[in-house]
BALOBA-1460 file (C-alpha; in Angstrom, 3 decimals):
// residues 308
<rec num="1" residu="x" x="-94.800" y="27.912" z="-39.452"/>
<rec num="2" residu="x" x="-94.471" y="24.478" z="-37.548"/>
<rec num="3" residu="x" x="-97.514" y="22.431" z="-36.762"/>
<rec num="4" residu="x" x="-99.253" y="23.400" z="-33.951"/>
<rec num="5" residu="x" x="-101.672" y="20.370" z="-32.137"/>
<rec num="6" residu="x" x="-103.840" y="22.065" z="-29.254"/>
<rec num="7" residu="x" x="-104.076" y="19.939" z="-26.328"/>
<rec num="8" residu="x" x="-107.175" y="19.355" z="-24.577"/>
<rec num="9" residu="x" x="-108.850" y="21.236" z="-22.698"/>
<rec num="10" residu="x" x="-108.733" y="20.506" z="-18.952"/>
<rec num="11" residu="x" x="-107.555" y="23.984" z="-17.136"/>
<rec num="12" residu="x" x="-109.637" y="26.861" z="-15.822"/>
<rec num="13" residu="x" x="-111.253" y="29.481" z="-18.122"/>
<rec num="14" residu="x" x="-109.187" y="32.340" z="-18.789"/>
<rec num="15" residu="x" x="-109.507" y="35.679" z="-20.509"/>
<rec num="16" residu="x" x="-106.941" y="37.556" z="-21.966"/>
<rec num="17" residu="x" x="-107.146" y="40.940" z="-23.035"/>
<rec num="18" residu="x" x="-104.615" y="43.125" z="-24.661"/>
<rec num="19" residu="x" x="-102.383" y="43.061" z="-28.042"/>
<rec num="20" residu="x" x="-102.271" y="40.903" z="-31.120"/>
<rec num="21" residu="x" x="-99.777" y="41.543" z="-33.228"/>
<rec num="22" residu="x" x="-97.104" y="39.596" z="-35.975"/>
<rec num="23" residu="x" x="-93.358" y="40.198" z="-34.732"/>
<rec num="24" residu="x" x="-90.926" y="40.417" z="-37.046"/>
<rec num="25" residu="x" x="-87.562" y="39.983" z="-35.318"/>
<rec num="26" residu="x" x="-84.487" y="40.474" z="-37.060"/>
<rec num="27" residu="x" x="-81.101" y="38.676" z="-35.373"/>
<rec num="28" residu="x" x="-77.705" y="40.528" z="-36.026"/>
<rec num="29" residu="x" x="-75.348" y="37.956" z="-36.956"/>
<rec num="30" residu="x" x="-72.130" y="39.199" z="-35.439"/>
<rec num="31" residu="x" x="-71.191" y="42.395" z="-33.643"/>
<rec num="32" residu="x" x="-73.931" y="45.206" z="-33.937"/>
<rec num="33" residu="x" x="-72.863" y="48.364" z="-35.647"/>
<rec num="34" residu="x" x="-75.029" y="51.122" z="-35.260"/>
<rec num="35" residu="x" x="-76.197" y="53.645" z="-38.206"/>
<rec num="36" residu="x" x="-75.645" y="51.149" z="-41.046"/>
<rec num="37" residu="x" x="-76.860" y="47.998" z="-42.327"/>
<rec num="38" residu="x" x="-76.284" y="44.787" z="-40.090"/>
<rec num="39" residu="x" x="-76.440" y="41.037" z="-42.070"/>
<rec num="40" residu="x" x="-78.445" y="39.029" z="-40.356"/>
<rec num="41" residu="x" x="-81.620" y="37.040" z="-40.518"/>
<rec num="42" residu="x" x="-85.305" y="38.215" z="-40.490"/>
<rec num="43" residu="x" x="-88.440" y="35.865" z="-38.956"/>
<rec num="44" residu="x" x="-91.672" y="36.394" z="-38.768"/>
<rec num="45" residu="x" x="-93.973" y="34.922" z="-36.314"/>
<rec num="46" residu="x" x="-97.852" y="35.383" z="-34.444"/>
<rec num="47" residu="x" x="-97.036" y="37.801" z="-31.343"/>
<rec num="48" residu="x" x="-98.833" y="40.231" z="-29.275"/>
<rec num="49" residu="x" x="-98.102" y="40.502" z="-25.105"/>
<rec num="50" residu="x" x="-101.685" y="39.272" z="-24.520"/>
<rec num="51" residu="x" x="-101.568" y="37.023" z="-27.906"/>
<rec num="52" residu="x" x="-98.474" y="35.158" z="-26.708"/>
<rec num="53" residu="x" x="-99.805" y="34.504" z="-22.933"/>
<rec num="54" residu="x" x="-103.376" y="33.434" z="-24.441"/>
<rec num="55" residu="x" x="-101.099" y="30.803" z="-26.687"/>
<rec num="56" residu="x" x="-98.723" y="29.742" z="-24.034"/>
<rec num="57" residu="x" x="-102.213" y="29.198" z="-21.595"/>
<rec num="58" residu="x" x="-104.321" y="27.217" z="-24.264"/>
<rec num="59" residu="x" x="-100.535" y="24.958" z="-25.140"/>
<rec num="60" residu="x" x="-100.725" y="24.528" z="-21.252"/>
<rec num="61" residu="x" x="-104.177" y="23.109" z="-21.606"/>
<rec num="62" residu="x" x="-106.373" y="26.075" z="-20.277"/>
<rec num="63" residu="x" x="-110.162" y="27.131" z="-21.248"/>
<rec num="64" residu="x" x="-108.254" y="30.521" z="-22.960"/>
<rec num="65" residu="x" x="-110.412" y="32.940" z="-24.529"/>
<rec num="66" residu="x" x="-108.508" y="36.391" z="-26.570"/>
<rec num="67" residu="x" x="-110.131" y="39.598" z="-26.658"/>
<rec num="68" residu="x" x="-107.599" y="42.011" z="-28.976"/>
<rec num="69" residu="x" x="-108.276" y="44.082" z="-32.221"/>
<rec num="70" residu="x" x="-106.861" y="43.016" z="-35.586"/>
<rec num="71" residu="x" x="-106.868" y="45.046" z="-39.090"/>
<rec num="72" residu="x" x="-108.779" y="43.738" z="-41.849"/>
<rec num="73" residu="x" x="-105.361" y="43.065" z="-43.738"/>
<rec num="74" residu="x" x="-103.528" y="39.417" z="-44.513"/>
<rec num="75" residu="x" x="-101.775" y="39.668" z="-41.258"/>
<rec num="76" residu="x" x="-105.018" y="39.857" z="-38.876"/>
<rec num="77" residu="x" x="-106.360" y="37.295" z="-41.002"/>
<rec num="78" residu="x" x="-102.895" y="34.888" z="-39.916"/>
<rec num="79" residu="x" x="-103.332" y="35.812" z="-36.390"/>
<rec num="80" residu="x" x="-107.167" y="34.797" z="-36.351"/>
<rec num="81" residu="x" x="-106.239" y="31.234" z="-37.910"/>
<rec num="82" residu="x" x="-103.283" y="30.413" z="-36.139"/>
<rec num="83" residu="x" x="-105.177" y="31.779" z="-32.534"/>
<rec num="84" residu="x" x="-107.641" y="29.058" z="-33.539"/>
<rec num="85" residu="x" x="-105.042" y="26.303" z="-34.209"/>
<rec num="86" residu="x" x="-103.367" y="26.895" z="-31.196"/>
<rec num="87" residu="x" x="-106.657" y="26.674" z="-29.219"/>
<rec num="88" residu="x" x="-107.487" y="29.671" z="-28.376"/>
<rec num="89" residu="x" x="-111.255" y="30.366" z="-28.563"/>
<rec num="90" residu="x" x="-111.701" y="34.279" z="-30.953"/>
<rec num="91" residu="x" x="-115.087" y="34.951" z="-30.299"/>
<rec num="92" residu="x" x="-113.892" y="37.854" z="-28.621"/>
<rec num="93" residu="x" x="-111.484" y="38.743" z="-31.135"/>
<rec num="94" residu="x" x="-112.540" y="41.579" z="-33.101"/>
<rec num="95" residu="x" x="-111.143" y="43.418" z="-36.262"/>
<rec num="96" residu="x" x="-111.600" y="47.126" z="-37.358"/>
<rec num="97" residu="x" x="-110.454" y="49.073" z="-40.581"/>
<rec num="98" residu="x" x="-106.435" y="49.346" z="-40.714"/>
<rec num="99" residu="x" x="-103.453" y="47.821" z="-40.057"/>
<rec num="100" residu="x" x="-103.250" y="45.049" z="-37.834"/>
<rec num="101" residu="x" x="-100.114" y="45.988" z="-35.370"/>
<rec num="102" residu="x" x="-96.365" y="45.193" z="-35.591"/>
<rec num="103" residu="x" x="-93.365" y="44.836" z="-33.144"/>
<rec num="104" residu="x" x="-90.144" y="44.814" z="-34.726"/>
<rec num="105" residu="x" x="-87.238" y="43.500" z="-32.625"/>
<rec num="106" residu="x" x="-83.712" y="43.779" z="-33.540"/>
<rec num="107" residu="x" x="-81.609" y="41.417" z="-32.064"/>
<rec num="108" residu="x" x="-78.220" y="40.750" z="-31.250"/>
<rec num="109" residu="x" x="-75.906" y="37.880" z="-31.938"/>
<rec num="110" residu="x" x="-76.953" y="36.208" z="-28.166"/>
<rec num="111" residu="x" x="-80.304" y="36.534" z="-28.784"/>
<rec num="112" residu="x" x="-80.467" y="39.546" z="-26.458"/>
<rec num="113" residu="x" x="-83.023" y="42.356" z="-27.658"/>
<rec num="114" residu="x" x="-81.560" y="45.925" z="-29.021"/>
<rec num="115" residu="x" x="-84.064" y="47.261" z="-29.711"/>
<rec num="116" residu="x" x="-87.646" y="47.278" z="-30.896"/>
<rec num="117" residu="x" x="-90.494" y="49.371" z="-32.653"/>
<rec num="118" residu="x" x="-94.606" y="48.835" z="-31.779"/>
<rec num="119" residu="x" x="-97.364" y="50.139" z="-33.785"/>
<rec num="120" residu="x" x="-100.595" y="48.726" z="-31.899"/>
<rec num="121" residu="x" x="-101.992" y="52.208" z="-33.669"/>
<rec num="122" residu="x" x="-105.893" y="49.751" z="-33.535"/>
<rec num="123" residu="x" x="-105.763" y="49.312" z="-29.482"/>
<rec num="124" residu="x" x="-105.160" y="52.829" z="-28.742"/>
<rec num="125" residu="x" x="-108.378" y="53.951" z="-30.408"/>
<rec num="126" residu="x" x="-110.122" y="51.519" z="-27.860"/>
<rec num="127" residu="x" x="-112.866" y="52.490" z="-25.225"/>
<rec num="128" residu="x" x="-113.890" y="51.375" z="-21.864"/>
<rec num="129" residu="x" x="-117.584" y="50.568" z="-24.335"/>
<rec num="130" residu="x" x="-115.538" y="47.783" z="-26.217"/>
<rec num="131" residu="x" x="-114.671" y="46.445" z="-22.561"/>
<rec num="132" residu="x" x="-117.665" y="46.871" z="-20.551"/>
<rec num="133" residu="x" x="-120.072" y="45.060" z="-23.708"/>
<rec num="134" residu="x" x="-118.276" y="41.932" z="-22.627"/>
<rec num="135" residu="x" x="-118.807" y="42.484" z="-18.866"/>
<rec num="136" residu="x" x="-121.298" y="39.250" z="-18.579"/>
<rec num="137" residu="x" x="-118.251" y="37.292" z="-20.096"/>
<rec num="138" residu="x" x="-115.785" y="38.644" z="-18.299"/>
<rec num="139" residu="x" x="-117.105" y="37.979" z="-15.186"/>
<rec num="140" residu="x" x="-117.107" y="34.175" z="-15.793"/>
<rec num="141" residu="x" x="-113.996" y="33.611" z="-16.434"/>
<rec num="142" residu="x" x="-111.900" y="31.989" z="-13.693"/>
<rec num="143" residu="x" x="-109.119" y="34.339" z="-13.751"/>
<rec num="144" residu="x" x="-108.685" y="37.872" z="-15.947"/>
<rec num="145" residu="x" x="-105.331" y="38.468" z="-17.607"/>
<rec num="146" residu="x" x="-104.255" y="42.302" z="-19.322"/>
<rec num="147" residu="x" x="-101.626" y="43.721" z="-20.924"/>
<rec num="148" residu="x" x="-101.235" y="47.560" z="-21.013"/>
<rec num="149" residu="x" x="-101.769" y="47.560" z="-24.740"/>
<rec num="150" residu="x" x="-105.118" y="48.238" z="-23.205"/>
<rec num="151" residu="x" x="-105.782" y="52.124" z="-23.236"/>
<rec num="152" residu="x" x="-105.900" y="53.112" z="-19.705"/>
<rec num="153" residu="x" x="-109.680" y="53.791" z="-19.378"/>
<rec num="154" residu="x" x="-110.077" y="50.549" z="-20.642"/>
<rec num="155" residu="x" x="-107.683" y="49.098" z="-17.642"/>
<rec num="156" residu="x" x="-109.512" y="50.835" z="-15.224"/>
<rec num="157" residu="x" x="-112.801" y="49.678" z="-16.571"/>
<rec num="158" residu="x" x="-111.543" y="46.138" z="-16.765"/>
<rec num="159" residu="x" x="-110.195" y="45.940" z="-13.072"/>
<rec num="160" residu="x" x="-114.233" y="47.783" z="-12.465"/>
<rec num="161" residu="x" x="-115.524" y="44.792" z="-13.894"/>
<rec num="162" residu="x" x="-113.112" y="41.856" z="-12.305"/>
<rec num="163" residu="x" x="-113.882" y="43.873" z="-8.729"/>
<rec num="164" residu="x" x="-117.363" y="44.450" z="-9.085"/>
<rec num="165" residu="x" x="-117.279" y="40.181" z="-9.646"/>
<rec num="166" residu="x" x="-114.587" y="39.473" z="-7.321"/>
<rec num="167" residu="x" x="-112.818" y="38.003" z="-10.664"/>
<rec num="168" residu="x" x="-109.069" y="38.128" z="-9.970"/>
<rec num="169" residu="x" x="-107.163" y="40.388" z="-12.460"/>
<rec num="170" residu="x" x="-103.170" y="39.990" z="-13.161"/>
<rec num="171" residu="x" x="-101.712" y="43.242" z="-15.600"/>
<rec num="172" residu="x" x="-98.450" y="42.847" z="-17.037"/>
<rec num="173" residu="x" x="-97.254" y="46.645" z="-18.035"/>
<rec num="174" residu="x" x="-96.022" y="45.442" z="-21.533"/>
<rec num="175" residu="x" x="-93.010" y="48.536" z="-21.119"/>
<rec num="176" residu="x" x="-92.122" y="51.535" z="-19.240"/>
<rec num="177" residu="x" x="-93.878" y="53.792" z="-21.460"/>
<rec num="178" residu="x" x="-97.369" y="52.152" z="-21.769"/>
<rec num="179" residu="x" x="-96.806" y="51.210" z="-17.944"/>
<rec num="180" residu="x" x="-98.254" y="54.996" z="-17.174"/>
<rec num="181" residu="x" x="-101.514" y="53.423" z="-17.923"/>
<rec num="182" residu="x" x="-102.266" y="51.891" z="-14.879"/>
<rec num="183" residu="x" x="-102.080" y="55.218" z="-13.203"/>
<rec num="184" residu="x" x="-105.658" y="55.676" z="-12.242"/>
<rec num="185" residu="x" x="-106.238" y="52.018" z="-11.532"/>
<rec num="186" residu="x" x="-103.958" y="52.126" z="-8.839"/>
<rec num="187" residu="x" x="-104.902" y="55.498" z="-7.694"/>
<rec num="188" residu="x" x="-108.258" y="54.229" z="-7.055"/>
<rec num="189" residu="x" x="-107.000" y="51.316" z="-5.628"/>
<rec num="190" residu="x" x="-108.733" y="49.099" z="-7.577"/>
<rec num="191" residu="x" x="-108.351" y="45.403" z="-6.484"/>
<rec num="192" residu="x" x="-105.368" y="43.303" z="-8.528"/>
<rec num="193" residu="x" x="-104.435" y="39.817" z="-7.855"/>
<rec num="194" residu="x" x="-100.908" y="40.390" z="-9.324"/>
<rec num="195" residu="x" x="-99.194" y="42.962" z="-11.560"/>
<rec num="196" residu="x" x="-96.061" y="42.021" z="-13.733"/>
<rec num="197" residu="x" x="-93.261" y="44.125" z="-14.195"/>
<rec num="198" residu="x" x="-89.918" y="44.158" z="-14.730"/>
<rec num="199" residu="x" x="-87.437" y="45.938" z="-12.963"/>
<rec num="200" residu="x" x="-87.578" y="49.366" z="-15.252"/>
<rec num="201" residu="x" x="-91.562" y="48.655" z="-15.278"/>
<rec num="202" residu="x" x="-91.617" y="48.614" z="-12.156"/>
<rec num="203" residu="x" x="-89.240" y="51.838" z="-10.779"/>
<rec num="204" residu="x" x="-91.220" y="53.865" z="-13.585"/>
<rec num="205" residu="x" x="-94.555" y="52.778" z="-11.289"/>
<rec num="206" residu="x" x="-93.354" y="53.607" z="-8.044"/>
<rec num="207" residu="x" x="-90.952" y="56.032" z="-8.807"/>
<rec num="208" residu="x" x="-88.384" y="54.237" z="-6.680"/>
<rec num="209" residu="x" x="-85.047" y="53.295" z="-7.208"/>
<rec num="210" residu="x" x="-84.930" y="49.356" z="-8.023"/>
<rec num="211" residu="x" x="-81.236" y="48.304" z="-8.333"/>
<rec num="212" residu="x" x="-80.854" y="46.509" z="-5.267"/>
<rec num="213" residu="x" x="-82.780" y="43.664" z="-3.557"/>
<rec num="214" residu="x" x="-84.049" y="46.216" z="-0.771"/>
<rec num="215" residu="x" x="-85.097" y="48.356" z="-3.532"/>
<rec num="216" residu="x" x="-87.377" y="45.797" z="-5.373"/>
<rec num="217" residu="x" x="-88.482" y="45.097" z="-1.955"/>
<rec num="218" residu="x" x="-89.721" y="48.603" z="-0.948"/>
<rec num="219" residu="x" x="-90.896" y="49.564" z="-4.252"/>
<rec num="220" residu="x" x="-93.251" y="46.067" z="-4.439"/>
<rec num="221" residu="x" x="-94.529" y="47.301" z="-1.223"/>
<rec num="222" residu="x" x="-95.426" y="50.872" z="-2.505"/>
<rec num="223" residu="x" x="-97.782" y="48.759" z="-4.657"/>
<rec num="224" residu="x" x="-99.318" y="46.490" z="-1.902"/>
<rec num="225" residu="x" x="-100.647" y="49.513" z="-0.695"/>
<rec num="226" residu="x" x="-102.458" y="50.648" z="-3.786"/>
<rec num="227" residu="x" x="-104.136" y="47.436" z="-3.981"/>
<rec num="228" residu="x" x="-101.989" y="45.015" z="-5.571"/>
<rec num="229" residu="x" x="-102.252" y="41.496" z="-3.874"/>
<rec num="230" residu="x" x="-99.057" y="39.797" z="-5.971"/>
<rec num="231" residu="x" x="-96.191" y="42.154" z="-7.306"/>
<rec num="232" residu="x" x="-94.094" y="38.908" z="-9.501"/>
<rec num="233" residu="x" x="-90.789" y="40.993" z="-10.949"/>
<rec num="234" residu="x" x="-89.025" y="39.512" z="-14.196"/>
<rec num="235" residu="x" x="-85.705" y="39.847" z="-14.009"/>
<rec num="236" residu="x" x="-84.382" y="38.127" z="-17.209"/>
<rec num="237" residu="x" x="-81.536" y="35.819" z="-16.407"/>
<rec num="238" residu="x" x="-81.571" y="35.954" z="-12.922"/>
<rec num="239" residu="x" x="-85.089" y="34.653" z="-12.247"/>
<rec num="240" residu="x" x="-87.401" y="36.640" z="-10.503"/>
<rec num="241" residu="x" x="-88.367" y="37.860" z="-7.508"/>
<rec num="242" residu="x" x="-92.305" y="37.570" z="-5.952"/>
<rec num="243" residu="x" x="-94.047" y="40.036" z="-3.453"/>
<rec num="244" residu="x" x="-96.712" y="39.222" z="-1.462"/>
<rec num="245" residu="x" x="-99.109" y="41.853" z="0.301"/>
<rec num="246" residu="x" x="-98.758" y="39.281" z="3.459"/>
<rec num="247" residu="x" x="-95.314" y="40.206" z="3.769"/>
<rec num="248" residu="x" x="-93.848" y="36.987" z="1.892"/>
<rec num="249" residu="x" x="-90.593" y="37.704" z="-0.653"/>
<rec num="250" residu="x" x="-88.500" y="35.584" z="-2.079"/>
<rec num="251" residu="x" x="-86.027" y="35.394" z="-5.292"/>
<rec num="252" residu="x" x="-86.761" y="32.985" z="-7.722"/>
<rec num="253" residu="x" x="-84.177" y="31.842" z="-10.156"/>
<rec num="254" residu="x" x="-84.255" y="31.032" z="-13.560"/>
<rec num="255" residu="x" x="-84.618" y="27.650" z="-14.185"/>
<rec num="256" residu="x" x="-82.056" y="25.664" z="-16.568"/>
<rec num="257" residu="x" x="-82.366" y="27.670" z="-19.856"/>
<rec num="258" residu="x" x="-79.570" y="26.285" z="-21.611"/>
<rec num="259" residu="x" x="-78.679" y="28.185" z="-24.813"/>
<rec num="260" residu="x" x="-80.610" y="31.405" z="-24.970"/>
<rec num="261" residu="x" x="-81.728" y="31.773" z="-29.183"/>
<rec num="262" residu="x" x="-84.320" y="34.402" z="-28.421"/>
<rec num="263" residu="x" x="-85.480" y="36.253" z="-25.382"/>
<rec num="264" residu="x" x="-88.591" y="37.682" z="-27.121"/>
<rec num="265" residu="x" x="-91.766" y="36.203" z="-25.407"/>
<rec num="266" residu="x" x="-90.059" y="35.059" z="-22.530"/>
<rec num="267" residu="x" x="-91.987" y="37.376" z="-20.024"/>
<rec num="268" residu="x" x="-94.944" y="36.341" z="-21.635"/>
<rec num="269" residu="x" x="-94.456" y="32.847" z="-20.862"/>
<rec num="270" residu="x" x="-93.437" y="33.774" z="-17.256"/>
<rec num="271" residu="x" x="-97.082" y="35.708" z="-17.035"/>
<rec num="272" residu="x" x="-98.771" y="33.031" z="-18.567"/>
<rec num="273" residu="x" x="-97.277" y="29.934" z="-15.757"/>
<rec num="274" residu="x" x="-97.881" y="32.612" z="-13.361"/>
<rec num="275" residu="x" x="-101.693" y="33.298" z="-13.776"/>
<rec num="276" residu="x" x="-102.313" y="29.365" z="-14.964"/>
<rec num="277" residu="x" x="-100.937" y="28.533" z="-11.322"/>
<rec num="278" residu="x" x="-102.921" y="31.212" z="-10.014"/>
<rec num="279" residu="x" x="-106.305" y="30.125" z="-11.538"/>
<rec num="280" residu="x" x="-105.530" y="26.163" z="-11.009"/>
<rec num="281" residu="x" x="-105.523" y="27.016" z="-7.217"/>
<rec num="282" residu="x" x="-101.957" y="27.110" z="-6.637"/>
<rec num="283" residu="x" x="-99.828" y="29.113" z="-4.423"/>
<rec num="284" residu="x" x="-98.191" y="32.406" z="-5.330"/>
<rec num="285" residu="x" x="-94.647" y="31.229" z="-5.250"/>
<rec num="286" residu="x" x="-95.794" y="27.567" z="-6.642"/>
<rec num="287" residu="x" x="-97.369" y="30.248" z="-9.582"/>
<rec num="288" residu="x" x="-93.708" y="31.730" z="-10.170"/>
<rec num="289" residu="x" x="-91.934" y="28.754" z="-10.137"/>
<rec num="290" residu="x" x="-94.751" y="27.573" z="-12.843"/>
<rec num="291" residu="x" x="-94.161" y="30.881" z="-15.015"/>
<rec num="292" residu="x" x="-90.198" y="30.581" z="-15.105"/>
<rec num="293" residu="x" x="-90.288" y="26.680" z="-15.646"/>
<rec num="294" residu="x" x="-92.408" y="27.693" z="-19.205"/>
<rec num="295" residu="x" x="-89.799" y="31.136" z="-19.718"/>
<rec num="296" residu="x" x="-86.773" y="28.281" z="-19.872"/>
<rec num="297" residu="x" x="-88.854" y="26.711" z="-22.660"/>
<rec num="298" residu="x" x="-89.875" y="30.397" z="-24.777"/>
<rec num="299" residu="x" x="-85.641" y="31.534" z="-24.707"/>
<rec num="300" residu="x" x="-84.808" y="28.546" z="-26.384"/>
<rec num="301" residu="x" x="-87.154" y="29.080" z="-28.942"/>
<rec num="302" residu="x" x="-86.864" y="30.725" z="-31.957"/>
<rec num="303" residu="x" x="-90.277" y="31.881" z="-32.003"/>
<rec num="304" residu="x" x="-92.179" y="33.938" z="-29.827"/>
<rec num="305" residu="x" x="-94.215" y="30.781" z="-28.080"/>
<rec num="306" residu="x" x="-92.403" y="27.590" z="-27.773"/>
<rec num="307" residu="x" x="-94.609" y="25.029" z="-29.291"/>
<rec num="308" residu="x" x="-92.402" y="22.152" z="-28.464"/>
């Protein structure tokens, strides 16, 4: 593990809330063959959607505070002591009998992902209690920051909480299955500063096609009108493209990546410049430009925050 040196604080206070995991990402080394064994190369690093935003916040210099779950294994201990190092403040971060989650990537030779396998087993047996006994906490921070890792009556408890003390609240869906969580949170119309999908995230919330420009358009709109102030979608190499409920759109592109060694984390760096921007005060589209200037930095990484 390189050396990490946590910068001073001088940023807003942020919470993040969601998973902490350890990734273990295996890289084909040439052309992926399915059903059979692939050489390669295995690494394993901290990870965790809400994990790696909380670390690529506190790097950035933010007040960052983690609520997750960890097991009471080897690995949860390494996530608690590396959280620290990087900065991040763990008073909220608790640990339970079990085993502290996984996400297994597989690789391929560009660095693109294949595949992948998540056991966050711990933050499914979550309840809206474990949220709402933080509430006086919560509602301090400067900005709110959750990943659907969260059990869904815990999102909808959450975005209570943030409303109730006009906190804003950015979600990123984490995938298209786990993005079914935010169901009743936008049924209810719950207030959200920003939610953070990508394009398959995002047709599996609206229900809309999402292939072409007009697409992401209307289907970014289908969210305004549940509630959701900021619709930012990732769109890998080709940037991203940024919603407002005022009416403003625009495409984003990516900024100079340069050779691409590992697109895991990326999206969580694009979150994290996203809702730092936010909570410094910054405009929306100042916010994405932030978020895709520190995704350059995560793909040419090997790990799953870039530290340098």
């Amino acid at each position: 593990m390189p050396k990490i040196i946590a910068p001073k604080i001088t940023g807003p206070k942020i919470i993040v809330l969601g998973g902490a995991n350890l990734d273990i990402k295996s890289r084909i080394a040439g052309k992926a063959v399915p059903r059979t064994s692939n050489p390669g190369s295995n690494v394993t690093s901290a990870g965790g959607v809400a994990r790696n935003i909380a670390e690529n916040l506190a790097l950035a210099g933010a007040d960052v505070a983690l609520f997750s779950i960890v097991g009471n294994d080897a690995m949860g201990d390494r996530l608690r002591r590396e959280a620290r190092a990087s900065g991040i403040d763990t008073t909220l971060l608790a640990w339970r009998r079990g085993a502290t989650g996984s996400y297994n990537a597989i690789l391929d030779a560009k660095g693109e992902l294949v595949i992948a396998v998540s056991d966050m087993r711990l933050m499914d047996a979550l309840t809206p209690a474990d949220i709402e006994r933080h509430a006086q906490t919560l509602a301090a921070a400067d900005l709110l920051v959750a990943d659907c890792n969260l059990p869904g009556p815990c999102l909808t408890a959450l975005a209570r909480i943030a409303a109730d003390a006009g906190r804003p609240l950015v979600i990123d869906p984490v995938s298209v299955p786990k993005a079914a969580r935010l169901g009743a949170v936008l049924k209810a119309r719950l207030p959200l500063a920003a939610l953070t999908p990508n394009r398959d995230e995002l047709a599996a919330l609206t229900r809309r096609p999402v292939a072409s420009a007009r697409d992401l358009a209307a289907a970014a709109q289908a969210l305004h009108a549940r509630g959701v102030d900021q619709v930012l979608v990732g769109l890998g190499k080709a940037g991203c493209f940024l919603s407002g409920a005022d009416g403003r759109q625009q495409a984003i592109p990516a900024r100079g990546r340069g050779r691409i060694l590992d697109v895991t984390g990326a999206g969580d760096a694009m979150v994290a410049g996203f809702a730092l921007g936010l909570a410094s005060g910054r405009s929306a589209l100042q916010s994405a430009r932030k978020g895709q200037e520190m995704a350059s930095r995560a793909v040419r990484s090997a790990r799953s925050v870039a530290t340098g």
